[in-house]
N, C-alpha and C positions, 0 to 999 in steps of 0.2 A: 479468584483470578481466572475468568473464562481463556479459554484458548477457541483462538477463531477454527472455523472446518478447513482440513487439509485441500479442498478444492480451492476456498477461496487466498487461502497461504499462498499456494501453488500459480495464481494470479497475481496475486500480490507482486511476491517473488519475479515474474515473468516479467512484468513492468520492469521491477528495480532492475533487473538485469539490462535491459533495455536502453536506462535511463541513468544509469548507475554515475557518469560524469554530474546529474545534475537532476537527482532524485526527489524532485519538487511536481507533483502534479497539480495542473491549473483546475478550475473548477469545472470546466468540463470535463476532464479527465477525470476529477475526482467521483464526478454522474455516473458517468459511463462503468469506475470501476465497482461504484455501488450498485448498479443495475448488471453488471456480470457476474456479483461474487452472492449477492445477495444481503453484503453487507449494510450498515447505514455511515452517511457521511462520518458523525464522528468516531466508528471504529475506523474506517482509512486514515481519516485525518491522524489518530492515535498510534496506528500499525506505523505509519511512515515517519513519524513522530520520536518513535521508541527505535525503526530500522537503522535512522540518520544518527541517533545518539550512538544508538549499538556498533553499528558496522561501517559507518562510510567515513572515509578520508581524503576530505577536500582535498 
């Protein structure tokens, strides 16, 4: 089980807090956050994935 780099966490994160009513990034968000974190689509896809089950309450 890799653990993503605390920068891109740290981005991650930054969104969700952001967004937190409604934690769904569109696919250009989802570019944009791959091309800041250095991540690839399906680790965002997975991170927000695992956030929504984890921690958010509609």
């Amino acid at each position: 089980k890799g653990k993503l780099p605390k920068e891109a966490r740290l981005k991650l994160l930054h969104w969700w807090e952001l967004h937190s009513k409604w934690p769904y990034p569109s696919e250009t968000e989802k570019i944009a956050l791959a091309e800041t974190t250095g991540l690839d689509q399906k680790q965002i896809n997975n991170w927000f994935i695992n956030q929504r089950k984890r921690h958010w309450k509609p």
